[in-house]
C-alpha positions, 0 to 999 in steps of 0.5 A, a space after each residue: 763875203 765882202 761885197 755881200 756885206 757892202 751890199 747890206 750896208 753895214 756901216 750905213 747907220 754909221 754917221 761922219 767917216 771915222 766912228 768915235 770911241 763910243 760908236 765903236 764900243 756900242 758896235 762891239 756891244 751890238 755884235 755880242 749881243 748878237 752871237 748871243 741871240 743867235 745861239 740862243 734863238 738862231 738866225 731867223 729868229 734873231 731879230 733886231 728887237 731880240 739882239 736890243 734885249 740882249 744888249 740892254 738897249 731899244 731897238 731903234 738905237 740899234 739902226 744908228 749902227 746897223 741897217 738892217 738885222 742882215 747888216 748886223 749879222 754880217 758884220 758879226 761874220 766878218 768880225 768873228 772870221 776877220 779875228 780868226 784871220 789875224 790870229 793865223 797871220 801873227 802866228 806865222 809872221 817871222 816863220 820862213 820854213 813852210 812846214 813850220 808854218 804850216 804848223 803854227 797855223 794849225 795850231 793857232 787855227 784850232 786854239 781861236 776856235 777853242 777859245 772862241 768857240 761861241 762866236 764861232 758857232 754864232 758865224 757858221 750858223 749865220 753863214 749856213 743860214 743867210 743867202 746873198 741877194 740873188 739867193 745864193 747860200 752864204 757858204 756857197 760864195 767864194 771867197 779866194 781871200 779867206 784861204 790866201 794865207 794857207 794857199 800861200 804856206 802850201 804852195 811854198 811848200 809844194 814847190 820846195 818839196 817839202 809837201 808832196 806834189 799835188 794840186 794846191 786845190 787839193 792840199 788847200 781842201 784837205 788842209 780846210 777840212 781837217 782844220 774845220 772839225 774844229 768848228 764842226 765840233 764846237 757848232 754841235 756842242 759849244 762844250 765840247 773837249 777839243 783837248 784831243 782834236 788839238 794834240 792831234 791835228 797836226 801830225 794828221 795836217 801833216 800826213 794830208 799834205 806828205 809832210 815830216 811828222 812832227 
């Protein structure tokens, strides 16, 4: 995903190399206005002039920040899946044992998506919806990056034992999986209760991968 949104050109309505406070500020302002239109209206209709409406200003102030509409839902991807990135990292930042860290991820992973279910849904729908320029579906593009973190936790854990042994792919897939009803979830219904989801996933996370119930 990265070099798709480079290819988009996200930053190019950007003027000077450091985005002033007001810039950065109307940039925040844009991208939530466009999770809002586009679980609204949804990625195709989410056009500039809909995301404008939204943010309460014209849509040709739009193009000082963002190229295109493309640039601008991009952007709401890597923002929204970035955000949920850095919550996963502080939350096992000082934890050494894999099977704690395993834990603290789970169970930060599903409190993001709870917490910010809207978002969410708004990047999976664009990521569902948008294809790269030479036609691949956005969810297709792979991206080691985006999994390095819990490949990381999982290979530890798999060398220290603490795992059962199998192919990181297949831990790391199991893993993905059973992390993503979360999303699947909020995607079908933005109210959905994931009270339930989260009292759970972890001892099933753990079964998954042949860890100590906990």
């Amino acid at each position: 995903m990265r070099s798709e949104r480079t290819e988009a050109g996200t930053t190019a309505g950007l003027h000077g190399p450091a985005p002033s406070f007001i810039e950065t500020s109307r940039r925040a302002q844009l991208i939530q206005a466009a999770v809002v239109t586009v679980n609204e209206v949804g990625y195709h209709r989410a056009s500039l002039a809909e995301i404008a409406r939204r943010a309460h200003i014209v849509k040709s102030a739009v193009a000082y920040y963002f190229a295109s509409k493309e640039g601008l839902l991009l952007d709401v991807v890597q923002t929204v899946f970035g955000a949920l990135g850095e919550r996963v990292l502080a939350a096992v930042d000082g934890i050494a044992d894999p099977v704690a860290r395993l834990r603290a991820y789970a169970e930060a992973y599903v409190a993001h998506v709870d917490e910010e279910r809207h978002a969410i849904a708004a990047a999976v729908e664009i990521v569902v919806s948008h294809r790269t320029a030479d036609g691949t579906p956005l969810y297709l593009v792979e991206d080691e990056e985006e999994s390095a973190l819990l490949r990381s936790i999982l290979r530890e854990g798999i060398d220290q034992g603490a795992f059962a042994a199998m192919p990181l792919d297949v831990a790391t897939g199991l893993a993905e999986s059973m992390l993503d009803r979360a999303i699947t979830l909020v995607q079908r219904d933005p109210e959905a209760d994931l009270s339930t989801l989260r009292a759970h996933i972890v001892p099933f996370l753990f079964r998954a991968v042949g860890a100590p119930d906990g």
